[in-house]
Structure formats: structure tokens, C-alpha cells
N, C-alpha and C positions, 0 to 999 in steps of 0.2 A: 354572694350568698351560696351556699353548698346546695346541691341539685342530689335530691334525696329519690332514692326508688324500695318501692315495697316489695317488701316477701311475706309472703302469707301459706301456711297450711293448714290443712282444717284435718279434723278429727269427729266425726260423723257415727252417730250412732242410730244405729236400726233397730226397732222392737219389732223380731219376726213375728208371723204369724200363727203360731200354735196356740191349741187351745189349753194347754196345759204350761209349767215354767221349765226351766229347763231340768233341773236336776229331780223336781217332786210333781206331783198329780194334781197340784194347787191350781186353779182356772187362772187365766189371763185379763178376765175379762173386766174391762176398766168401769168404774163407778161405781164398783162395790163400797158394801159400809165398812172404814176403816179395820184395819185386820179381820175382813170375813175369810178373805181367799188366803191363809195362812196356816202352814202344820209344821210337826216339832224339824223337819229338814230343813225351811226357807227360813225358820226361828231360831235355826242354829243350835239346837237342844243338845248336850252331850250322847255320845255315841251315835248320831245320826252316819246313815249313807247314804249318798245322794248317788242318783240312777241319770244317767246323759237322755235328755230327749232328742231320738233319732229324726227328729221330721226336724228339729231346730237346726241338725247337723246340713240331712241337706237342703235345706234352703242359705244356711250359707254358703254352701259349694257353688249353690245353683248361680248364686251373687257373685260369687267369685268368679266363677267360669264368662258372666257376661262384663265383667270389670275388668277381660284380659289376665287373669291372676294365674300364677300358676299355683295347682291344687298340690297340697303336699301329702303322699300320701298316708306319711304317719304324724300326727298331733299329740299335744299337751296339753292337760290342762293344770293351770299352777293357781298357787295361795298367794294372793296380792296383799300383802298386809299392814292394814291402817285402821285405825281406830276411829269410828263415827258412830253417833247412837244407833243410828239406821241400818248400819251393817252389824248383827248381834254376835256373826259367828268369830268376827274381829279380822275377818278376811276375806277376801273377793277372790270366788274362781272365776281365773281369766287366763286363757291362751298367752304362752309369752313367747318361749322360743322349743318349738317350734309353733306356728300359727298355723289355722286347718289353710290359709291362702297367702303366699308370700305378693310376688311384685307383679305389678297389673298396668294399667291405664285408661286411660276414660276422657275421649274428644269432646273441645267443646269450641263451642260458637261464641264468637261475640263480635259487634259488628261486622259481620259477614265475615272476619276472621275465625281458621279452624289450629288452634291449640291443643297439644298432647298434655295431659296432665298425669302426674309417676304420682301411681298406687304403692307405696313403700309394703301393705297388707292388710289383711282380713283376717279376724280374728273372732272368737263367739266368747260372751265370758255372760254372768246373771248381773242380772241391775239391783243399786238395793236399793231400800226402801228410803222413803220420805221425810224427814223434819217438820215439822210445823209446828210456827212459833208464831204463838198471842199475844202482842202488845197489849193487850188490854186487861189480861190477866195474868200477864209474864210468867207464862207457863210456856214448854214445849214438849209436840207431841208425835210421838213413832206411829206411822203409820208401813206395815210392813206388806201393804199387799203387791207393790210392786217388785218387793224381794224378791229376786229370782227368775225374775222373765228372763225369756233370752232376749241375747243384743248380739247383734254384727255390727262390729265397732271398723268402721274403713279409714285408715290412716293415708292421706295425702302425703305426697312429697312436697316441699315448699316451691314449691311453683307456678304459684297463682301469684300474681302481678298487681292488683288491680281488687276492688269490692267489687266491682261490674263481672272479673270474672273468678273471683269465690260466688255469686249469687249465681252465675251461667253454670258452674259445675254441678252446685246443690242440686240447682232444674234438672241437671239433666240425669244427675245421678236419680233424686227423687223419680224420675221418671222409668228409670228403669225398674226401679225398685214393684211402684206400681205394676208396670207389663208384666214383668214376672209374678207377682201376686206373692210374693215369700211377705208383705207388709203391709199396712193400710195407708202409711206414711203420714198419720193423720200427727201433723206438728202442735196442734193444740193439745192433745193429749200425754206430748212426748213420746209418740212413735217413729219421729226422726226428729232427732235435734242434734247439734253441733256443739262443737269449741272448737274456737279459733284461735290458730297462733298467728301473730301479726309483730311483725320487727322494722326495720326500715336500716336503710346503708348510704354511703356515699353512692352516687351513680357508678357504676363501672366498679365495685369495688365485688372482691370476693368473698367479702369474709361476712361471717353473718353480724348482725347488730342482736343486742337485749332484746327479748321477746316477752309477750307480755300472752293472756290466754284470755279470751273472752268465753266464761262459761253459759251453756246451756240458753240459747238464744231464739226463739219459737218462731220463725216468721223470716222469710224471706227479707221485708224490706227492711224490718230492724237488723238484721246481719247487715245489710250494709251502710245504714245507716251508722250501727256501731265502729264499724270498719271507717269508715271515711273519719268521725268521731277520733277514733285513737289514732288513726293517721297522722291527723293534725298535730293531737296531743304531744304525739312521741317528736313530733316538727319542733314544736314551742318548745317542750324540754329539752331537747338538744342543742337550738339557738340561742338560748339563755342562757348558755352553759354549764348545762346538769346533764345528769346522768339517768336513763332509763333503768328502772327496778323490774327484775324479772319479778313478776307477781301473778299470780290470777283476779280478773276483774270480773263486777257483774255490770248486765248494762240496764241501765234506767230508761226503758224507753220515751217516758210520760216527761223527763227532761232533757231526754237525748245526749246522756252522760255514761261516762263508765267510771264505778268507782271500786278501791280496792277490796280485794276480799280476802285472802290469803298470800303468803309468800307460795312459791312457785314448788312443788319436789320435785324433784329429779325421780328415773325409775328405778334405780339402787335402792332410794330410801324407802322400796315396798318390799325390801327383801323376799323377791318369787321365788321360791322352790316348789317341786314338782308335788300335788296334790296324790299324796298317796292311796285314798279312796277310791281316784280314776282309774283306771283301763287306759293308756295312749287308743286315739281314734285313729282305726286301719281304714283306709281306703282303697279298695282294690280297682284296675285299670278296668273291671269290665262293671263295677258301681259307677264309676265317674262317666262311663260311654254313655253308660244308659240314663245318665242324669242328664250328659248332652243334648241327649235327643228329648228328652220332654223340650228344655227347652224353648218357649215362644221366639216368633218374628220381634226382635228388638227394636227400638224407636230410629234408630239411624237406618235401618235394614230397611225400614216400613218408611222412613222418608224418601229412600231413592226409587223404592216401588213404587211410589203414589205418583211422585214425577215421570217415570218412566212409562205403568202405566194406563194412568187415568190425564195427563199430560198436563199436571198441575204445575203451576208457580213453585219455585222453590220454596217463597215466604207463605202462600198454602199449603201446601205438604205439611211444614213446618205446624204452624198454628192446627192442623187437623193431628197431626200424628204427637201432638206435645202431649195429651189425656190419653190412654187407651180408653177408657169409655166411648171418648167422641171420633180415637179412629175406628172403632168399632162399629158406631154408629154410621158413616160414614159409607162402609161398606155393605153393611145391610140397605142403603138408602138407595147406594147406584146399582146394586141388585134389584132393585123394583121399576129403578128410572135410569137405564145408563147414557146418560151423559152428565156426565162426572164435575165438570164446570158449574151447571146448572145445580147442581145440590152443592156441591163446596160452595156457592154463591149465596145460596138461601141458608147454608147452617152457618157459615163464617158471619154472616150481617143479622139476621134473625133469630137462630138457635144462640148463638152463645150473647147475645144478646139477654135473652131471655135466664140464661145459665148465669151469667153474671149479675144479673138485678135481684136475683133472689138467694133466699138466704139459705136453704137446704138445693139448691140447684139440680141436679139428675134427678135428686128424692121429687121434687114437686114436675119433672117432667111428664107427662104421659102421653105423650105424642111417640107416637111408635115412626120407628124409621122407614116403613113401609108408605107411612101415612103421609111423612117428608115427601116420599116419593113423587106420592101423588098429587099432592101441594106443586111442590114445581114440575110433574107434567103440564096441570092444567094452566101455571101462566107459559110454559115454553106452547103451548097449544094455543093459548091465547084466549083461554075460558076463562077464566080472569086476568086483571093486570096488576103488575110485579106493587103497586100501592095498596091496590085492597090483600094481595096475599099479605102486606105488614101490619095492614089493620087487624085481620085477625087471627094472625100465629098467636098472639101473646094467650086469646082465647082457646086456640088449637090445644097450644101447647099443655095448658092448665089443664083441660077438657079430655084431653085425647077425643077429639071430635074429629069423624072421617070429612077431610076438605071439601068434597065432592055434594055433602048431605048438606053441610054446612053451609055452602055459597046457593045451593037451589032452595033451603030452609026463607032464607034470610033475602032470596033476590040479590044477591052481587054476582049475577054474570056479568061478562064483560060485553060489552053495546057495539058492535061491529055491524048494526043497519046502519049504512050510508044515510039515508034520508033521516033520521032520526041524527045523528052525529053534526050533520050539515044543518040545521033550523040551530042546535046546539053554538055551530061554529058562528053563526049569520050572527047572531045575536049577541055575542061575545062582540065583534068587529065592530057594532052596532052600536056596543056601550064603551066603547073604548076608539074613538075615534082618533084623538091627539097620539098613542101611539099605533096607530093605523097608518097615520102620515108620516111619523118619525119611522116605522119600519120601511117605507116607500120613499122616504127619506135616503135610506142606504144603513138605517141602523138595524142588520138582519137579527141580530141576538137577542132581539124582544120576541124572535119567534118560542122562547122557553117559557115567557110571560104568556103569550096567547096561549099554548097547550096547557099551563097551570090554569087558566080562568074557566077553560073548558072540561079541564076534570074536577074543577073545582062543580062548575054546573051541574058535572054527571058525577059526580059525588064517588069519586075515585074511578066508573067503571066504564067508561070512554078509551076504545084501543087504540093508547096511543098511534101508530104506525097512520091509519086511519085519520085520527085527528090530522096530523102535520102533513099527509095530503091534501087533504080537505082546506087546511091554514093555506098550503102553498099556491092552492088553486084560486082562491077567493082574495087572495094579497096580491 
């Protein structure tokens, strides 16, 4: 049987963050009522001009400059043209050649492996608008307020291998995107989504196989989900003895299919020429310095500082510096309490705990990171123990309640009277006889059973350290 290997590249679109679209003064802002945020420029009216929005410009530089790209300093913007109801003006202005960002790269992880992945380019072009089609009334309807936003469209080299690492690039690109703030990266809205190109070859073979497009796919584990999906697909049809159709597919997630949707164009058949309403974008060497320097600490940069030092785990670092909110958070936290362990401990098992069971997450947080602080001072101090601080972070967190008010409010100090601990310990031994004797027996690992019974007793607030004296003395 023939031993197949994948080639995958992906095609990533970004909805920067301005508040206005790129070419007109129309707001960006998503959930308006169907064509509110729409005028005669994003509607395509005869004799419009359309005016470049400078803040779109650089934040894709800004993109560019952290994706390794090299910035070009004069652009284009061209007439991409195809006919769709959505698009009124019968063409899409989109960067072709030259791009405001040619070739780049962007490291990624996957199990504990680090891979280069070739940025072919970065390019800004306006999104259009919407379709929406009623079964019900078999009607279809234009919705044009996303006409026009800006998009930085980042074009992969085929060099993802694997669905495991197109989802590890997404991450990490998403993640950038976030740090630098040019995006909200919010995937359910379609302020990053993708299309995939996905092909498959003989093992060891050069030459590329049929490629197929997985359009516009909102969610990390459906990209790979779909990915694994046409993997297969394109396996079976090749075994069979057929032939893979360049096509564009959409993927069904509710049956975990991809099905087709159009045949495939080439980029000839958008015959681009140069948009003669534009200006080429100049970029001068001392705008792109000064864009350098704004700037932020990027997520790889901020992984090797957090190891280095707060003297975290690799796979900590990781998991804290994967959000900028929570390495954020993070750092405000061991400003209040520095030792660094002792908070990564408490927000790694409890905060993102908390972060992940809820459904608006950072929005329902109010536990300020000062407040962290003082949470794991008081069980590194040993004024409560590390169980009751899990009893009531979820309350903390909800509350922004100072930990300190909180455990004297309620009585949950931690019980470090010996004399008080030791009648606790007697009595526990007392009622638990038969493993009394199996521990004296030689079966010491029931000492985890005796410390449970007795903070079961003291109703979480029994110090440890204390107890398992107390156990070793009396056994």
C-alpha cells in the first residue's frame, strides 16, 4: 500500500482593529442591523473614492514586522475581480504584487518539537459583505456591513505537515495577533478565520498532489477535525483509483464532513490590475523604526523570560504566557507576592479553572491580581491551607472578595493549636482502628487516609504539616 504524507497551507485572515473600514468612515462594529454601517463608497455607488485607512496600514506592518516579514516599502493596491452579490462594486481591493509584507516565518511547537514555518506574505485588502440565504422563503439576502473592513490576509508556505500542526501555527499566530492588539481574534465573529489548502503525495515525493480549499472554518478543533476528515478522503479516493478534483469545500461540522462547493480559480482568473483611485503606500525607513519600537514583548520572548526569570517549567511559562491577559495577570500577581511558583501554582489549577467553566471568562473575573497575591501569601504563610483556599476562590473570584476579610468573615483560619489538632488526630486513630494496624502492619501509604479523615474532621482547616506530625507520633 503506498505510504502517503500531507501538505497543508493555510490562508489566514485577520479583521484588524479600527474603528472605522478601510477605504470609508463606516464603523466596524459587528452586530449592527443589516446594512446600518453602509455609505455610497463600501456600496460601490458610481464615481466613488475610496481614502486608505492609515491605522489599518500599520497594524499590518506591525504584523508583519512580528511574523519576521520583510516590510516593503512601496505597495499596491489592485482590483481583484469576480462577480458575487456581496461584492457590489464587482471587485475586491486587495494588495497583489507588490504586498505591504513579502516573506516571513513563524515557530511552532508541537510535541515539544520547534518547526519553522515560510510566510510566502502579508497583504491588507477589504472584506465583503454577506449572503444570506432562507430556506424557508427561498429568498437571498445582501447584507453589506461587513463590506470593507480591513483584513490582513497571511499566506503560509505549504509546510505544515500534520492537522496537529496547522492548529499549533493558528495558536500561535492567534496569539500574536492578540499581544499586539492590531485584532480581537474573536473566531466566532469572523475576526480570524482561515482556508486551508490540503493535498497529500507519495512519501518522499516532490512534486505536489490536487489540492482541495477548506473554506472559512471558525474554531480551532473543527480545522482539524476537518483536516483529518479530507486527509482520509483524499486516502480513499486515490486508493480506489480516482482522481482528486481541485475544488473548494465547506466543512459540516454537525456531521463531520466536507462537502463541495465550487470548483477551484486560479489567481489569473481575477484578472488584478493596479487600482487607479489608490496612491501606492510609501513607507519610509524612519515610519517602520518607529513602529518597531512601539512594538510589545512577544509571546516567545515572554516565554523565555518567565523561565528565566521567575524560574518557571517550560510547560508553565507556556500555558501562562499562551493569553496575554493571564500573562498579564500573572505579573501584576508576583508584584504583590514574589514568589513566582506559588502564584503560577494557584492561577494554573484554580484561576484558569475558574476561566474555563465559565462562559464569558476574564468578563465574570473580579478578583484582581493583587488579591491572587494575597490568596497565596496566606496559605505560603500558612493562615489557611492550600484546600480551603480551593473552596473559596470560585467565591473570590466571582466576588472580588479581599481573601484576608474573607477567611476572618467566615472562620477558615488554618488550626495550627497542637492541642486542638492532637484530640482531632486521637480520635480519628480511634475510629479507625483496622487501618491502625495495617499501617503498623508496614502498609505506610494509609498515612494519606489518616490526614484526609482529619481534615475531613476539621472541615478543610487542619495544617497539614502539623497533622502528619502529630499522625507520625501517635502511629
Amino acid at each position: 500500500m503506498t505510504q502517503y504524507e500531507t501538505v497543508i497551507g493555510l490562508e489566514v485572515h485577520v479583521q484588524l482593529a479600527t474603528h472605522s473600514k478601510l477605504f470609508c468612515s463606516c464603523s466596524t462594529r459587528f452586530g449592527a442591523e443589516p446594512n446600518e454601517n453602509v455609505c455610497a463608497i463600501c456600496s460601490g455607488m458610481p464615481g466613488i473614492l475610496p481614502l486608505l485607512n492609515e491605522k489599518a496600514v500599520e497594524y499590518a506592518a506591525k504584523l508583519g514586522m512580528a511574523l519576521n516579514c520583510q516590510l516593503n516599502p512601496v505597495s499596491i493596491f489592485a482590483r481583484k475581480n469576480y462577480f458575487y452579490p456581496d461584492l457590489p462594486k464587482g471587485y475586491q481591493l486587495s494588495q497583489f504584487d507588490p504586498p505591504i509584507c513579502g516573506k516571513g516565518w513563524l515557530d511552532i511547537n508541537v510535541d515539544g518539537q520547534t518547526k519553522r514555518i515560510g510566510i510566502t506574505r502579508l497583504h491588507l485588502e477589504e472584506d465583503a459583505g454577506k449572503t444570506i440565504h432562507s430556506p424557508a422563503t427561498n429568498q437571498s439576502f445582501v447584507d453589506l456591513n461587513r463590506g470593507g473592513v480591513p483584513l490582513a490576509e497571511i499566506v503560509s508556505e505549504p509546510d505544515l505537515s500534520s492537522p496537529a500542526e496547522a492548529v499549533a501555527y493558528l495558536k500561535t499566530l492567534h496569539n500574536i495577533v492578540l499581544y499586539l492588539g492590531v485584532s480581537d481574534g474573536n473566531m466566532e465573529e469572523g475576526n480570524f478565520r482561515c482556508d486551508v489548502n490540503v493535498s497529500i503525495r507519495p512519501k518522499g515525493s516532490s512534486e505536489f498532489g490536487t489540492r482541495t480549499e477548506l473554506k472559512n472554518i471558525n474554531s480551532f478543533r473543527n480545522i482539524q477535525r476537518a483536516l483529518e476528515y479530507e486527509i482520509r478522503r483524499h486516502k480513499d479516493v486515490l486508493e480506489d483509483g480516482g482522481a482528486i478534483v481541485q475544488e473548494t469545500r465547506l466543512y459540516d461540522a454537525a456531521k463531520n464532513v466536507t462537502l463541495p462547493m465550487r470548483s477551484k480559480e486560479e489567481a489569473h482568473d481575477y484578472r488584478y490590475c493596479p487600482d487607479p483611485d489608490l496612491a501606492p503606500v510609501y513607507l519610509s525607513a524612519e515610519q517602520i523604526a518607529a513602529w518597531r519600537a512601539e512594538l510589545p514583548e512577544l509571546p516567545s520572548a515572554r516565554l523565555e523570560r518567565f523561565m528565566t526569570e521567575y524560574g518557571l517549567s517550560a510547560e508553565d511559562a507556556a500555558q501562562l504566557t499562551g493569553e496575554r491577559a493571564l500573562a498579564d495577570y500573572f505579573e501584576r500577581a508576583v508584584a504583590g507576592f514574589p514568589q513566582p511558583k506559588r502564584v503560577a501554582n494557584l492561577m494554573l489549577s484554580e484561576l484558569l479553572r475558574e476561566l474555563n467553566q465559565r462562559e464569558n471568562g476574564w468578563d465574570e473575573c473580579k478578583l484582581t491580581p493583587e488579591q491572587l497575591a494575597e490568596l497565596a501569601k496566606m496559605v505560603a504563610d500558612g493562615e489557611i491551607s492550600a484546600k480551603i483556599a480551593h473552596d473559596i476562590f470560585s467565591e473570590l473570584f466571582s466576588q472580588g472578595l479581599s481573601p484576608k476579610q474573607y477567611v476572618a468573615a467566615k472562620g477558615l483560619a488554618q488550626i495550627s493549636d497542637s492541642g486542638a489538632l492532637e484530640a482531632a488526630v486521637l480520635a480519628v486513630l480511634a475510629e479507625n482502628p483496622a487501618e491502625v494496624a495495617a499501617y503498623q502492619g508496614g502498609k505506610t501509604k494509609l498515612i494519606s487516609f489518616f490526614v484526609g479523615q482529619v481534615m475531613r474532621k476539621t472541615k478543610g482547616q487542619a495544617n497539614p504539616a502539623l497533622v502528619n506530625q502529630l499522625l507520625q507520633k501517635h502511629l
